[in-house]
Every structure is written in structure tokens, then in C-alpha cells.
C-alpha positions in Angstrom: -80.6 -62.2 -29.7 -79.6 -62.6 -32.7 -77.4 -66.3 -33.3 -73.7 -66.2 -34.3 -72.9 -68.0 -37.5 -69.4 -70.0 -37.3 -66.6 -70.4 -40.4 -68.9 -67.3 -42.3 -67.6 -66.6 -45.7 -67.4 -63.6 -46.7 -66.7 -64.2 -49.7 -70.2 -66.1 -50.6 -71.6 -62.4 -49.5 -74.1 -61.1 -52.4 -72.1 -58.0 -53.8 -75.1 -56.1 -52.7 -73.6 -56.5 -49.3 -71.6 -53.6 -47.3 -68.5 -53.6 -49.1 -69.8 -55.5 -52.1 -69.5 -52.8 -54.8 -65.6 -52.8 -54.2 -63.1 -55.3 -56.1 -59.8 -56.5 -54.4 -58.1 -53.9 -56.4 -59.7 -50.8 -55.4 -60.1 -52.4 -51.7 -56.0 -53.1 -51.6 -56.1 -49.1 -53.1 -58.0 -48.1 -50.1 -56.0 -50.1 -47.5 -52.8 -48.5 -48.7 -54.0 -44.6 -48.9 -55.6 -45.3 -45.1 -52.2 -46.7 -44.0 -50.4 -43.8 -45.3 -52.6 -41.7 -43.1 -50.6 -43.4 -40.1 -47.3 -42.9 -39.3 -44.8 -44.5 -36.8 -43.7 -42.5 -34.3 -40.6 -42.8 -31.7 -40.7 -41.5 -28.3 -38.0 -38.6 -27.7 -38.2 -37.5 -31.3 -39.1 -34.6 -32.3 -41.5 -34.0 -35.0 -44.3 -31.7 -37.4 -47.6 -30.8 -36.4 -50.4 -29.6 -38.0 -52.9 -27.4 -35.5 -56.3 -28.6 -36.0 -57.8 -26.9 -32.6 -57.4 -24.7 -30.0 -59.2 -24.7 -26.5 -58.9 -22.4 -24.0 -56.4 -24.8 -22.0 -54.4 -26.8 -25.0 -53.7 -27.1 -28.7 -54.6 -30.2 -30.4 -52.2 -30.9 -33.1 -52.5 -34.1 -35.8 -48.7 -35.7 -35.8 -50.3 -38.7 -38.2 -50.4 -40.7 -35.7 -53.7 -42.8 -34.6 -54.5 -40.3 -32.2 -54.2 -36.3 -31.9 -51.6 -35.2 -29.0 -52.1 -32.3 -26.8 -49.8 -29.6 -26.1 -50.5 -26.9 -22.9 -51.3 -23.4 -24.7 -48.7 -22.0 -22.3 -45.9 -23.1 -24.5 -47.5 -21.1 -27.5 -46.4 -17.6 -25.8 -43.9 -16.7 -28.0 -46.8 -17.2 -30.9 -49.8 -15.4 -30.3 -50.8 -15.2 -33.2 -51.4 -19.4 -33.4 -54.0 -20.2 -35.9 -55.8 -23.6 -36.9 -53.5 -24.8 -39.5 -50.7 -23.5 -38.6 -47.5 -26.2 -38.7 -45.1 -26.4 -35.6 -42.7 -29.1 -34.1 -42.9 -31.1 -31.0 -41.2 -33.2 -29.1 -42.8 -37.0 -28.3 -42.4 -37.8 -25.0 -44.8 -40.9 -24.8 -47.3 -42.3 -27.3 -49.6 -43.4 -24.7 -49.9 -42.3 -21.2 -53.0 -44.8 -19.1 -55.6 -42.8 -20.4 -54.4 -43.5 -24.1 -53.7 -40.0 -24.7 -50.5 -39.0 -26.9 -48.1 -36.7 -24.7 -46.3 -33.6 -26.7 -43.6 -31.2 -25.6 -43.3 -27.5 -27.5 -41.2 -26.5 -25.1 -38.9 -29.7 -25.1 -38.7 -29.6 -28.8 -37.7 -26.5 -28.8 -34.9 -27.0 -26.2 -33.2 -29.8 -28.0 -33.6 -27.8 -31.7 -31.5 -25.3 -29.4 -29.0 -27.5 -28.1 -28.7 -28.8 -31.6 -28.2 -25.2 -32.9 -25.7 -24.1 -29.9 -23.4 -27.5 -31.3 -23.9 -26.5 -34.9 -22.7 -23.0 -34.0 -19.6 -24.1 -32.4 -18.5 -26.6 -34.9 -19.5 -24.1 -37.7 -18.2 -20.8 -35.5 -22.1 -19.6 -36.3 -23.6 -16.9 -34.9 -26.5 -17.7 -32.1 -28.7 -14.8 -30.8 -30.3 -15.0 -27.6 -32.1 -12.5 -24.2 -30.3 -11.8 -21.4 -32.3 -13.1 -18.5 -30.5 -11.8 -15.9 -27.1 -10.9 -13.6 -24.9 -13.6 -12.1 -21.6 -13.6 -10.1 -19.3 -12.8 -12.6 -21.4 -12.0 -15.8 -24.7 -12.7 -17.3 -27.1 -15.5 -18.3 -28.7 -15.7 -21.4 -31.5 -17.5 -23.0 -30.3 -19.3 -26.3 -33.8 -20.4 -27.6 -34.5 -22.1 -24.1 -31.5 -23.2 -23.2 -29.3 -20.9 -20.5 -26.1 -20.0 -21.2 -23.4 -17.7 -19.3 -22.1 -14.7 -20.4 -18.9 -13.3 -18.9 -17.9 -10.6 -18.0 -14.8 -10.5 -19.4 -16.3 -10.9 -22.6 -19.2 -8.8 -22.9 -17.6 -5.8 -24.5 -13.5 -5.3 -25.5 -13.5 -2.6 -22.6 -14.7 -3.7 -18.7 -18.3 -2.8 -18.0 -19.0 -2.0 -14.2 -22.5 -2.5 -14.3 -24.0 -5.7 -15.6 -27.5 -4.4 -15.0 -27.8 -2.5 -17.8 -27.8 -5.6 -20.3 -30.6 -7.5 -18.6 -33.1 -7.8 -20.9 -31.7 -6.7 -24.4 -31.2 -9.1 -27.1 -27.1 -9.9 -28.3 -25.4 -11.8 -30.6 -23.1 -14.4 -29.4 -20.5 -16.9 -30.7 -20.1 -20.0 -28.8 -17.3 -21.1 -27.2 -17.1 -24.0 -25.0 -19.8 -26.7 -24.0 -19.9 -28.8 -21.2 -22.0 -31.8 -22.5 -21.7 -33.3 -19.0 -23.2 -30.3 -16.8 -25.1 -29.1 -19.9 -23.4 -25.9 -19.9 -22.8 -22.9 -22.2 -20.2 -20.2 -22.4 -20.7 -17.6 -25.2 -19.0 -14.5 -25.6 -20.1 -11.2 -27.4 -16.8 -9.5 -27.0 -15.3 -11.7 -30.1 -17.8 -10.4 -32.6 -16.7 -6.8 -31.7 -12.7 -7.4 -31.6 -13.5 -8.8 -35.1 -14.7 -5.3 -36.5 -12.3 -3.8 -34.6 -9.5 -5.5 -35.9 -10.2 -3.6 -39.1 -10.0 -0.2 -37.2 -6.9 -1.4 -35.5 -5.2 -2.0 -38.6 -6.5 1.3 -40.0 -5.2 3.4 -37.1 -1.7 1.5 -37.0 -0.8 2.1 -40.6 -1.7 6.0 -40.5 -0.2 6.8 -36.6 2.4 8.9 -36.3 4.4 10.8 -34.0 2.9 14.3 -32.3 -0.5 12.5 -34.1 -3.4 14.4 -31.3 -6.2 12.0 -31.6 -9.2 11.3 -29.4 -9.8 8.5 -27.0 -11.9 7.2 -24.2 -10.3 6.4 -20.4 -11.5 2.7 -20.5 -9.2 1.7 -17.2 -7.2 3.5 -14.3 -4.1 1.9 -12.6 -1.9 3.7 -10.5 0.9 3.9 -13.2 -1.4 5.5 -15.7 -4.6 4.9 -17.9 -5.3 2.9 -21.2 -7.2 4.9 -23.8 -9.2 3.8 -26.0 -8.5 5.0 -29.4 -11.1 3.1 -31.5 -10.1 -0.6 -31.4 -6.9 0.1 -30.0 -5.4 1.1 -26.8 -3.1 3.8 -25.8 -1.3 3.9 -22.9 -1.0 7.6 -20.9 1.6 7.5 -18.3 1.2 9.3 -14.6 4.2 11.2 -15.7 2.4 12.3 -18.8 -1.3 13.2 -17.3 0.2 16.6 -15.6 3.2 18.9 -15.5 2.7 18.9 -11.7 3.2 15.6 -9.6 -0.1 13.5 -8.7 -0.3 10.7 -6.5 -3.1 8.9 -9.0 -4.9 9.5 -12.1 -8.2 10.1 -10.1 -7.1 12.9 -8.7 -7.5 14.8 -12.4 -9.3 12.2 -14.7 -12.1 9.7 -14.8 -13.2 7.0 -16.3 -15.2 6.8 -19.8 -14.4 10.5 -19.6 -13.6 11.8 -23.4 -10.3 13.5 -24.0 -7.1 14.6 -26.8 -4.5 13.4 -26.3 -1.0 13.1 -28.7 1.5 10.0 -29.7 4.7 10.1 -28.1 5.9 6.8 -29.1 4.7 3.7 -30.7 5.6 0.0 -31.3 4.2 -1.3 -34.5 5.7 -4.9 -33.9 4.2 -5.2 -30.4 1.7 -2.3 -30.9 2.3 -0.4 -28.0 1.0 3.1 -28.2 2.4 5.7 -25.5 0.3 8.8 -24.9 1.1 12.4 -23.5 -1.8 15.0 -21.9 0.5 17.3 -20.7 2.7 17.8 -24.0 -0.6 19.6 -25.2 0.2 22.8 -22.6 3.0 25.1 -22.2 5.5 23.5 -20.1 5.4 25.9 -16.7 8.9 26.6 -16.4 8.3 28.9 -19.2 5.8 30.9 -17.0 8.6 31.7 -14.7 9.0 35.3 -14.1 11.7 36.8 -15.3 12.9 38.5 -12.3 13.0 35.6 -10.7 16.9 34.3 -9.6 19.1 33.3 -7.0 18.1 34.7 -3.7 14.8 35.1 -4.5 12.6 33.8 -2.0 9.6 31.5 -2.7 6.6 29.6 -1.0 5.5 26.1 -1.9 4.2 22.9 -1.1 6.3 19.3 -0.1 5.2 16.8 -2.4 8.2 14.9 -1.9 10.6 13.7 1.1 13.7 11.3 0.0 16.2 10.6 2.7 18.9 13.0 1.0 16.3 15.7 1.2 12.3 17.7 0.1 10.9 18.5 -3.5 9.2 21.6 -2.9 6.1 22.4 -5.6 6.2 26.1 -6.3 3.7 26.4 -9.2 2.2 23.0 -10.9 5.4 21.4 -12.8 8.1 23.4 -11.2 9.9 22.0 -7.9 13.1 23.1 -6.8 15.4 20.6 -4.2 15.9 21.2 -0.7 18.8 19.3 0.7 18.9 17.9 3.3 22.2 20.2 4.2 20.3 23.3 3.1 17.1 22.7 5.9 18.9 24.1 9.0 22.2 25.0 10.3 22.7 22.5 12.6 25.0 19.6 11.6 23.1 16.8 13.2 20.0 16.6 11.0 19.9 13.7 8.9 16.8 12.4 8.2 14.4 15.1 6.4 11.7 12.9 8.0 12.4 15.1 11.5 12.1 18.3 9.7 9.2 18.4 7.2 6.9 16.5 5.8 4.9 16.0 2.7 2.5 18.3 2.4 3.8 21.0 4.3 3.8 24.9 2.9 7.4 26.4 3.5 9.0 29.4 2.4 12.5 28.9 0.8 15.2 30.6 -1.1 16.4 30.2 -4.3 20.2 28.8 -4.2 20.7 27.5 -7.4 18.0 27.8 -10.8 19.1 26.7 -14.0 16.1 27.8 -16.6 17.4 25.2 -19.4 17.7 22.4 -17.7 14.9 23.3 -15.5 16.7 22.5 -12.4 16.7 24.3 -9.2 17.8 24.0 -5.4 16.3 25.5 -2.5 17.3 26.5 0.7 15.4 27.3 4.4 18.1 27.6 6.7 19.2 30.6 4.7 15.9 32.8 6.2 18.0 32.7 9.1 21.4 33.8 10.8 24.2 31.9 10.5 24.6 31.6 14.0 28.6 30.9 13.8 28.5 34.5 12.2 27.0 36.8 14.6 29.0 39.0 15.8 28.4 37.9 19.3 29.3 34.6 19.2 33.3 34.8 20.0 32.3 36.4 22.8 29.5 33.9 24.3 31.6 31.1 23.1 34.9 32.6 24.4 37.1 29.7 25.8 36.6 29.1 29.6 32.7 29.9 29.6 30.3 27.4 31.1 27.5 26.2 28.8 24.7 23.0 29.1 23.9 21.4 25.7 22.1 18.6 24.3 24.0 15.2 23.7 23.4 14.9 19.9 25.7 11.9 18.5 28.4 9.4 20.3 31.5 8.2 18.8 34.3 5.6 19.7 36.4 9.1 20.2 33.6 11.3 21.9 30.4 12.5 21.9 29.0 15.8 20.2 27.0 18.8 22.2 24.6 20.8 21.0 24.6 24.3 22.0 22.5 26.0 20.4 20.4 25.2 16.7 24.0 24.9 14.1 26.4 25.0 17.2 27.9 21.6 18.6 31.3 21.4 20.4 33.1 18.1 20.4 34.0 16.4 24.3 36.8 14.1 23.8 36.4 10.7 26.1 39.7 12.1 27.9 37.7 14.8 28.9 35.0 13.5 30.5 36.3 12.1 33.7 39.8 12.7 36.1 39.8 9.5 37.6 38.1 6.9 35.5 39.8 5.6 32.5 36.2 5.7 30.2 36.7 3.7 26.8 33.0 4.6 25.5 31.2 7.6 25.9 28.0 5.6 26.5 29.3 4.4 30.1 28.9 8.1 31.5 26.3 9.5 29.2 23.9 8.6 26.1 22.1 10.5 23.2 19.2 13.3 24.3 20.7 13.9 27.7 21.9 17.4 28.8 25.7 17.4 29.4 27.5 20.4 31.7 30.7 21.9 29.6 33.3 24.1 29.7 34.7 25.7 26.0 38.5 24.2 26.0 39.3 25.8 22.5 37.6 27.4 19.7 37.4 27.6 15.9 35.5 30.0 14.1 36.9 30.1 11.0 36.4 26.3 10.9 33.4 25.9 12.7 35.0 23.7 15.3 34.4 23.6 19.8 36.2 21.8 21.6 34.8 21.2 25.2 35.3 19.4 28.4 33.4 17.8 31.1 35.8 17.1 33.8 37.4 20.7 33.3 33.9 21.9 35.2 36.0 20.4 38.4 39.7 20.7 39.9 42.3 18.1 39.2 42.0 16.2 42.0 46.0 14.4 40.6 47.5 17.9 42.7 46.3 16.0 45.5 46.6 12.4 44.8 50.6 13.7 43.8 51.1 14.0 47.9 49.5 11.0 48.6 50.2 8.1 46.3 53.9 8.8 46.6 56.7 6.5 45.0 57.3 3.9 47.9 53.9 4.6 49.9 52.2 1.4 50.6 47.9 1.3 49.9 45.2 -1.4 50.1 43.9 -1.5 46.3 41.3 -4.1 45.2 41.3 -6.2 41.8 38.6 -5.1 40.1 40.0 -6.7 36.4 42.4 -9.2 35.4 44.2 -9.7 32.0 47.1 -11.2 30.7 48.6 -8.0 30.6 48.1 -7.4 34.3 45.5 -6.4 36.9 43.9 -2.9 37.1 43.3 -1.9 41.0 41.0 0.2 42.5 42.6 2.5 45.2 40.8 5.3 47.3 39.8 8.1 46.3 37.9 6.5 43.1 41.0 6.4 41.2 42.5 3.3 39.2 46.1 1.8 39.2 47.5 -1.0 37.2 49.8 -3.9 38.0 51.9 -5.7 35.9 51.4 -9.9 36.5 54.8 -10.1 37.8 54.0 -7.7 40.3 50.9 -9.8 41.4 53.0 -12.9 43.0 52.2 -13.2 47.0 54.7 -14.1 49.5 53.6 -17.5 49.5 54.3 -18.0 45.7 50.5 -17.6 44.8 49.3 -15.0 42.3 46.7 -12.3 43.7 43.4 -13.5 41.8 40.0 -10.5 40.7 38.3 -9.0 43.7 41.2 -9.6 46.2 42.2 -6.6 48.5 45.8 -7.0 49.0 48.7 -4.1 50.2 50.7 -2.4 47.3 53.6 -0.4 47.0 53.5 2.5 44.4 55.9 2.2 41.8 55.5 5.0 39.8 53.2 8.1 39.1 52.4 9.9 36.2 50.6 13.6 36.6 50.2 13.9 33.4 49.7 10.9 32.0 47.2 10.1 35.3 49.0 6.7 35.8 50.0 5.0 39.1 51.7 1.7 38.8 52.0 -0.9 42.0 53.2 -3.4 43.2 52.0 -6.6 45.6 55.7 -8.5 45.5 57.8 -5.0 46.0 55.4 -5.0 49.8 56.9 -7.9 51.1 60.4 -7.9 49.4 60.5 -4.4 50.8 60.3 -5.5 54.4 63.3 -8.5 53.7 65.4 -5.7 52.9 64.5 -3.3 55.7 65.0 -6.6 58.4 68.3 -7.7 56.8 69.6 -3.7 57.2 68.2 -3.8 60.9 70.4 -6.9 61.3 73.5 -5.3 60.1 73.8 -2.2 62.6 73.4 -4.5 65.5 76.1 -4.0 67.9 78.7 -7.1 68.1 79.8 -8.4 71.6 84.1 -9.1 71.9 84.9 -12.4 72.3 85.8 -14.0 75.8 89.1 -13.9 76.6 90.4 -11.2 74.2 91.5 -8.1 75.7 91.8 -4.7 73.4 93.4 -1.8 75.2 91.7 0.1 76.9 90.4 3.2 74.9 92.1 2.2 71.8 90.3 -0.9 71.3 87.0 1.2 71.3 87.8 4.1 68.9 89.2 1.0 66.7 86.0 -0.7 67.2 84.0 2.6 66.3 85.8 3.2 63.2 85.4 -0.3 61.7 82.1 -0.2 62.9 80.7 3.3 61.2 83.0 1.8 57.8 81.1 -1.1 58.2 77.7 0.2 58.2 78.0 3.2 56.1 79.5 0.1 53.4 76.3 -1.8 54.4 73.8 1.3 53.1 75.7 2.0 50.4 75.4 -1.7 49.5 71.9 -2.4 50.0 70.7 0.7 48.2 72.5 0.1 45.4 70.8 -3.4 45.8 67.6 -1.5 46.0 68.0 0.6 43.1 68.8 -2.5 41.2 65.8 -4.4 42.0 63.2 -1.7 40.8 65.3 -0.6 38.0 65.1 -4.8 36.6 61.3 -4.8 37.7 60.5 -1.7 35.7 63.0 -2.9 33.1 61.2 -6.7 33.1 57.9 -4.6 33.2 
């Protein structure tokens, strides 16, 4: 083994020695062109490489650094055509691992070069071009050099795309605009590169539009107020009411969408650049079509496209309608609501009332198809006052109700009319709307269309009768069935109703009668004609005072003891006083009587 020398000077070494034939010069020379062979790296920086090999599994690439770094061939896809030589960058992500191996990144290197260029591009408003990967909620994602960024959908084109499928996989320009440095995310849009170029067009169509211009245009959306055209970088707006001369519920139902069409300026807005189209101003308008024989009593069939509540719009060709009134749908008077007569939809047959070719106006009429009933020449006859008739109860009013005989004949029953005994303040307490109502034709009308009719009349008046029994004087048991300040109304037999005033109400024992007693009273008065009976509890009572004090004034006084009258002069005397006294007496207390009712009725 050989023996290690201690404090050896190199130096004192012959210059035949290794090394010898060098000076310090060229040695320091040396040193300095190996040191700049080396170069000091950073981890997380990215940097040059030169390829100086290729395996089947890695690239070996010379950074200058002590030792050569490996890179996975994988991230060399995009470069197939890789050769020894060739200079790429790469990011450092540790100088040594445990095996003493330097660690690259392609892929890394690349993503932060693209980061680098998606910030550049925002602060410079740069274009970046990227892939589409693929479809997300709401838009795309794109691949900006390796890093993802989204793509909405709102801003993939100027005019909505429906199908986001059809991108993935082309390449597209993008601008960027707005990064999320905390979430690392992207939003670009391609739809501000194309309103640029558009702008351009836009101007170039605003300055040369006019009025009655036809140009051509694209259906780029569909509301149900209209469609917006696209007229080459700017948009027209074609109205529901301009699409057809006929009415349409929405566009669909005559356009579509992206579908290619003329159309022609109505009106536009430079300052606000509004553009209103028309479709239908390129067409005759369809009133002109109109036969000329065509007038008023012509008869036509359509279709209901509309139903307002003051009548139907009846299509007879696309772009003419006529107006059916409500009045005009049928003779009877109690239609109100078209609703109950036709709908939309419907095909009826109508005749022409009213047409007014310039104003392209005309009203329509379907009870006309049919007899006036209150014109036939049978109908004085049938409705002839006196006959019996059952009808329909069509409408109620404070004052009566209306009957329905037949379709465009109704008759009026008063609220007098419906009943002989019961005093009825609303035609709902007897009957109500949709029943069937007996009646008997009181009077009739025909040059005014107007029936009257009765209810009760159907029966006999049963006040011939109650005449003979609730005489003036007669005494009945009546119950309170209502008390007001005004007075009480009584229920007496028969189903009939009386009334009382409240001074007639006091009892014998200086109470007042109170609702639901059943007390005696005297009638008063009654009215026939008027169907009135008034009573009386107080005249029952006062009544029998004045029938006892005229019992006590016939009775027969006795002589007094000790007087003697001669005989048989004494008795004609007393006779002839007696039948002045008494006939005095009536006289007396029915003028009394008289009184008394005539300052009751007066007080009443």
C-alpha cells in the first residue's frame, strides 16, 4: 500500500508532472472557461434546454447545470418531430431529488409560459388562441396552451347558439376577459372579436338604410311579440303584427329559426338604432282580394280567432275579420258574455251587416240567419194577453225578475205580481236565476218588444174573501212576526199579513205587546186594493169599556122609598124620560166612538 506523504508541495512537482506543462495563466484560463460551463440554477424557474438524447422512455436535456435532467417523452406530444439538438424550455422543479438526479417539467413550463401569456393578453387586450376541450353547463372549456379556460355561452358568437357540441374540438380565437388569480380561473370570450368586425358592417348598413329598403336577414331569436333578424351585424326587429296579414298566436306557427328570408324597413331609430321590420307589407293586402259582389247581406263562413267580452272576431280569409257583437249573436236579450255562445276556434256562418272596403272594417251578424221571433206573424196570437206560458228565470232585479219564453222573448213579472198575500221585497225570497216560473201574459207590446206577466194572476184573489171576513170591527188572534219603530207587522190566518201602528200595540196592563206574542186584535181598516189590513191590540180592550159602560146605562132604575107617582101617569112619565135618556146615551157614546178611531187613525 502505497504511504501517504503529509504537507506535499505541489509546487516542488518537476514540470514533467501531470499538469506541469501548464503556467498559472493558462491554468486560471482553464478554470474560468470550465466554470462557465456551469450555471446556477433556481428551483421553480423555468429555463433553455438543449436535447442531447432521446430514450424510448425520456429526453435527456443539458440545462448547464452539473448534471443532465430528464424529462418524460410524454410531454413531447405536441413535437414529434423532436431531434437531438433541438432547444426547448423547462421548468425546474428540484435540482436534486435522493438519487441526485435533476427533476424537469415540459409540461409545467409550459403551463406557467401560459399563464404568463393569458396576463399579458389581458393587460395588452392581445389575442390568445386556444382548443376547445369540451361542453360545460353553460358554455365551453378551452385549452389556452395548458391552462383551462371557460368559454360562455353568451359569448361564443353575437347570435345564441343552441348546440355547444358542435365547437368541441375546433381551434378559436379569444380575447381575455377576467382572471381569477385566487381559483386560477379564466373567462375568455370570442363573441368580442366578431362584434368588432361587425361594428364596421353596422355602421355601413346604418348610414345607407332607408325606408321600404327590402333587405335580407337571418331569424336569430323568437319571442312571442316577434323575431329579431339579423341583418349582418345588426338587428331588426319583425313584429307579430307584421309576420302575416292573418292573426297568429306565435311566430312558430309560420317561421323558424336561422331560417333565411326578405323582409322591408318600416321604421328606424338612428340615435337608439332600432330597426322595425315588416313580412307582410311584401303581399297584397287581402282586403283587396274581396270579391266584388260581396256587400251587406251577403252571407259568409269563417273561423273565431278572437272572443273579447263586448263580442267574436270572425277570420273569413287570412287578414280579413269582420266583428260580431255581442248584440248581433242571438235574439235573446240576456246574453252577455260571448264566452256562453262561441268560442275561439269555432267555424260559423254569418251575415254581413256593415263592410266598409276603405277602412277595411266590417260587422257581422248570426242571429240574422234566423226569424225575428217578435215578428212572426203568430206571435200576437200565442202571446195574446191572458195565455198561460212556463219560462225560464233569466235575471233578478230589486223591481222583478225577467222570464224567458222562448230564445229573444222575455216578459217582465213585477214583485207585486208574484204573490196575493205576502208583501215580497226581493224576488230571490220566492224564486232564483235558472228556475222555471208559471205565468200568465198581463199586457203586451209588440211594437216595443215589451211582456208584462204575472205569477199570482195564475190564482183567484183570495182579498174577495178575506173582504167578508176581516171586517172593520171584527176581532182576530194575529201573531208578531216583526217589530220596528214604525210598528209591528202581524201574521193573521189565512197566510195574510197586517200591520199595527206602536200606539196600537199597548196592553191593558200598560205593557207593549213584544215579537212572537199572539194577542186579539180589532181591524181597523181594510184596503182591497191596496191589500192592507190595519189592527189594533188597545181598540180590543177599550172596545169592551165602552160596550160595559152602555150596558150600565139601560139598566132600569128602582123609585125611591116613600115617593108615590100616580098611578099610570108616573109610568108613561117614567117611560118617556127613560127612552130620552137612553136614546141621548147612544147618541152620545157613538159619537164618543166615532171620536176615538177618528184621533187614533188621525194620531196614526
Amino acid at each position: 500500500m502505497a504511504e501517504v506523504v503529509d504537507n506535499f508541495d505541489w509546487d516542488n512537482v518537476s514540470a514533467n508532472a501531470f499538469g506541469g506543462n501548464y503556467t498559472a495563466e493558462q491554468r486560471a484560463e482553464m478554470e474560468q472557461m470550465y466554470s462557465s460551463t456551469l450555471t446556477t440554477v433556481q428551483e421553480e424557474e423555468v429555463i433553455k434546454g438543449t436535447v442531447v438524447g432521446i430514450t424510448d422512455r425520456d429526453v435527456i436535456l443539458n440545462i448547464g447545470f452539473k448534471s443532465d435532467g430528464l424529462v418524460p417523452l410524454s410531454e413531447f406530444r405536441d413535437l414529434p418531430e423532436l431531434k437531438v439538438g433541438d432547444e426547448v424550455e423547462v421548468f425546474i422543479e428540484d435540482q436534486e431529488d435522493q438519487n441526485g438526479q435533476l427533476i424537469l417539467s415540459r409540461k409545467k413550463a409550459k403551463i406557467k409560459q401560459a399563464w404568463k401569456s393569458i396576463y399579458d393578453a389581458l393587460e395588452n387586450d392581445t389575442v390568445l388562441e386556444g382548443v376547445v376541450k369540451r361542453r360545460t353547463k353553460g358554455g365551453l372549456i378551452m385549452d389556452l396552451d395548458g391552462v383551462e379556460a371557460f368559454l360562455p355561452g353568451s359569448q361564443i358568437d353575437v347570435k345564441p347558439i343552441r348546440d355547444f357540441d358542435i365547437y368541441v374540438g375546433r381551434r378559436m380565437e379569444v380575447k381575455v376577459v377576467k382572471i381569477n388569480a385566487a381559483f386560477d380561473n379564466v373567462v375568455v370570450s370570442h363573441k368580442v372579436l366578431i362584434e368588432k368586425d361587425l361594428e364596421k358592417q353596422r355602421e355601413a348598413i346604418l348610414n345607407n338604410l332607408e325606408k321600404g329598403q327590402i333587405l335580407e336577414g337571418v331569424i336569430k331569436n323568437m319571442t312571442n311579440f316577434g323575431v329579431f333578424i339579423d341583418l349582418g351585424g345588426v338587428d331588426g326587429l319583425l313584429h307579430i303584427t307584421d309576420i302575416s296579414w292573418g292573426r297568429i298566436a306565435h311566430p312558430s306557427e309560420v317561421l323558424q329559426l336561422d331560417q333565411k328570408l326578405n323582409i322591408v324597413v318600416l321604421d328606424f331609430d338612428e340615435a337608439k338604432k332600432r330597426i322595425s321590420l315588416g313580412l307582410k307589407q311584401l303581399t297584397p293586402h287581402p282586403w283587396d282580394s274581396l270579391p266584388a259582389d260581396m256587400g251587406v247581406g251577403s252571407k259568409v263562413k269563417g273561423r273565431i280567432v278572437n272572443v273579447a267580452d263586448y263580442g267574436a272576431f270572425m277570420e273569413i280569409i287570412p287578414g280579413v275579420e269582420g266583428l260580431i257583437h255581442v248584440s248581433e249573436m242571438s235574439w235573446s236579450q240576456h246574453l252577455r258574455n260571448p264566452q256562453d255562445f262561441i268560442k275561439q276556434g269555432d267555424v260559423v256562418e254569418a251575415q254581413i251587416l256593415t263592410l266598409d272596403r276603405e277602412d277595411r272594417k266590417m260587422s257581422l251578424g248570426i242571429k240574422q240567419l234566423t226569424e225575428d221571433p217578435w215578428t212572426r206573424g203568430d206571435f200576437a196570437t200565442k202571446y195574446a194577453v191572458g195565455t198561460n206560458h212556463n219560462g225560464l228565470v233569466r235575471n233578478l232585479t230589486n223591481f222583478g225578475l225577467f222570464v224567458e219564453l222562448e230564445e229573444g222573448v222575455d216578459g217582465l213579472v213585477h214583485v207585486s205580481d208574484l204573490s196575493w198575500t205576502k208583501k215580497i221585497k226581493h224576488p230571490s225570497e220566492v224564486v232564483k236565476v235558472g228556475d222555471r216560473l208559471d205565468v200568465v201574459v198581463l199586457e203586451l207590446d209588440v211594437a216595443n218588444r215589451r211582456l208584462a206577466l204575472g205569477h199570482k194572476q195564475l190564482e183567484e184573489n183570495p182579498w174577495d174573501t178575506f173582504q167578508t171576513v176581516f171586517t172593520p170591527g171584527s176581532v182576530h188572534k194575529a201573531t208578531i212576526t216583526e217589530k220596528t219603530d214604525r210598528g209591528a207587522v202581524l201574521e193573521l190566518p189565512y197566510g195574510i199579513e197586517g200591520f199595527a201602528y206602536p200606539k196600537s200595540l199597548g196592553k191593558e196592563d200598560g205593557s207593549q205587546a213584544e215579537n212572537g206574542e199572539t194577542l186579539d186584535f180589532r181591524v181597523v181598516e181594510f184596503s182591497k186594493d191596496d191589500r192592507r189590513v190595519v189592527l189594533s191590540h188597545s181598540a180590543v180592550y177599550n172596545q169592551q169599556a165602552e160596550e160595559d159602560s152602555r150596558a150600565s146605562k139601560f139598566t132600569k132604575k128602582k123609585p125611591a122609598a116613600g115617593a108615590a107617582a100616580p098611578q099610570g101617569e108616573g109610568k108613561v112619565a117614567d117611560l118617556k124620560k127613560a127612552e130620552k135618556s137612553t136614546l141621548g146615551d147612544l147618541d152620545a157614546l157613538s159619537a164618543l166612538r166615532d171620536k176615538m178611531l177618528g184621533n187614533e187613525q188621525g194620531a196614526e
